[in-house]
C-alpha positions as CSV (number, residue, x, y, z in Angstrom):
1,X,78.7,99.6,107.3
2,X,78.6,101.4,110.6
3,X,82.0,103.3,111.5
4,X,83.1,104.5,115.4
5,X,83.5,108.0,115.8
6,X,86.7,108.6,117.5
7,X,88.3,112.1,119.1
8,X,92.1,113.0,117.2
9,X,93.0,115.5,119.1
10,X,90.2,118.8,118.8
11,X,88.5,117.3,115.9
12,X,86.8,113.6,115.6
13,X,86.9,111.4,112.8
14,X,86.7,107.7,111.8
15,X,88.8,105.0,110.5
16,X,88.4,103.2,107.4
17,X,90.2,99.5,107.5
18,X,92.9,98.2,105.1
19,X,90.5,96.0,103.4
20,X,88.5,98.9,102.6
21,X,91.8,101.1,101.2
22,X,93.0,98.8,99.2
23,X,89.8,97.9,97.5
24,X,89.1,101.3,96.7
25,X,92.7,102.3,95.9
26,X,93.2,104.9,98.6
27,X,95.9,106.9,98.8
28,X,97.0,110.1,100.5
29,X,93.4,112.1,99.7
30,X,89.6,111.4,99.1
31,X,87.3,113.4,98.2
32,X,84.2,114.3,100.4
33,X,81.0,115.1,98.7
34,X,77.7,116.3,100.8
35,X,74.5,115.0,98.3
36,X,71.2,115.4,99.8
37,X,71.5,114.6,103.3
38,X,74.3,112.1,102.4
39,X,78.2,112.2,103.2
40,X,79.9,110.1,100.5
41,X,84.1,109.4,100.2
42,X,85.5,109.4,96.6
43,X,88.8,108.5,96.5
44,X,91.2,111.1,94.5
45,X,93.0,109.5,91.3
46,X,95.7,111.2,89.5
47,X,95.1,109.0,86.3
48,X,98.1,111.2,84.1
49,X,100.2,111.7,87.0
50,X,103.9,111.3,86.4
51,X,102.9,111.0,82.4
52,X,105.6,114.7,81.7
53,X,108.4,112.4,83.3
54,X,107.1,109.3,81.2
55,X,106.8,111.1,78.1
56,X,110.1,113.0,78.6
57,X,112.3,109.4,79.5
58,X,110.2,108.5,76.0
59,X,112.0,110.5,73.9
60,X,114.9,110.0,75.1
61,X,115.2,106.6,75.1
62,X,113.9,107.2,71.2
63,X,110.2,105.2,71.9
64,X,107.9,108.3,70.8
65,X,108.0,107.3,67.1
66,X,104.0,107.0,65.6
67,X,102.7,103.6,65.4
68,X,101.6,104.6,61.8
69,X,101.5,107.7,59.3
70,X,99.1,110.2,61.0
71,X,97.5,110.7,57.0
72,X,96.4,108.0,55.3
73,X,97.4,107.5,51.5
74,X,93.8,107.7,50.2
75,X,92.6,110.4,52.4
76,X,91.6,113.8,50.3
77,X,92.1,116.8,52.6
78,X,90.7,118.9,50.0
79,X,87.4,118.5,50.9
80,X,88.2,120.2,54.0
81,X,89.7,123.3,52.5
């Protein structure tokens, strides 16, 4: 794909169309990483972001109960003492 480069204000720069943002899930940031003579745009994901708030509204609203016991009934744990 071959991009204009345009002048914003001292510095130039390019734009990227909406097509392309929204395919790639662009938000605020992207990541720019220079790899043997190549420029290549990695958009920036916050996978866990907001998860604190999530996790906190959780307990409140009672939902962070365990789907089941955490030690099953014929599992011997004193092999690992």
């Amino acid at each position: 794909m071959e991009l204009s480069i345009i002048q914003i204000g001292n510095s130039k720069g390019f734009r990227l169309s909406k097509t392309l943002i929204e395919k790639y899930n662009i938000k605020d940031k992207i990541e720019l990483i220079l790899e043997k003579g190549y420029m290549i745009l990695k958009p920036i994901s916050k996978p866990r972001k907001d998860w604190e708030t999530a996790f906190k509204e959780m307990n409140e609203n009672g939902d962070d109960q365990l789907l089941f016991n955490d030690v099953f009934e014929n599992e011997n744990l004193e092999e690992w003492n």
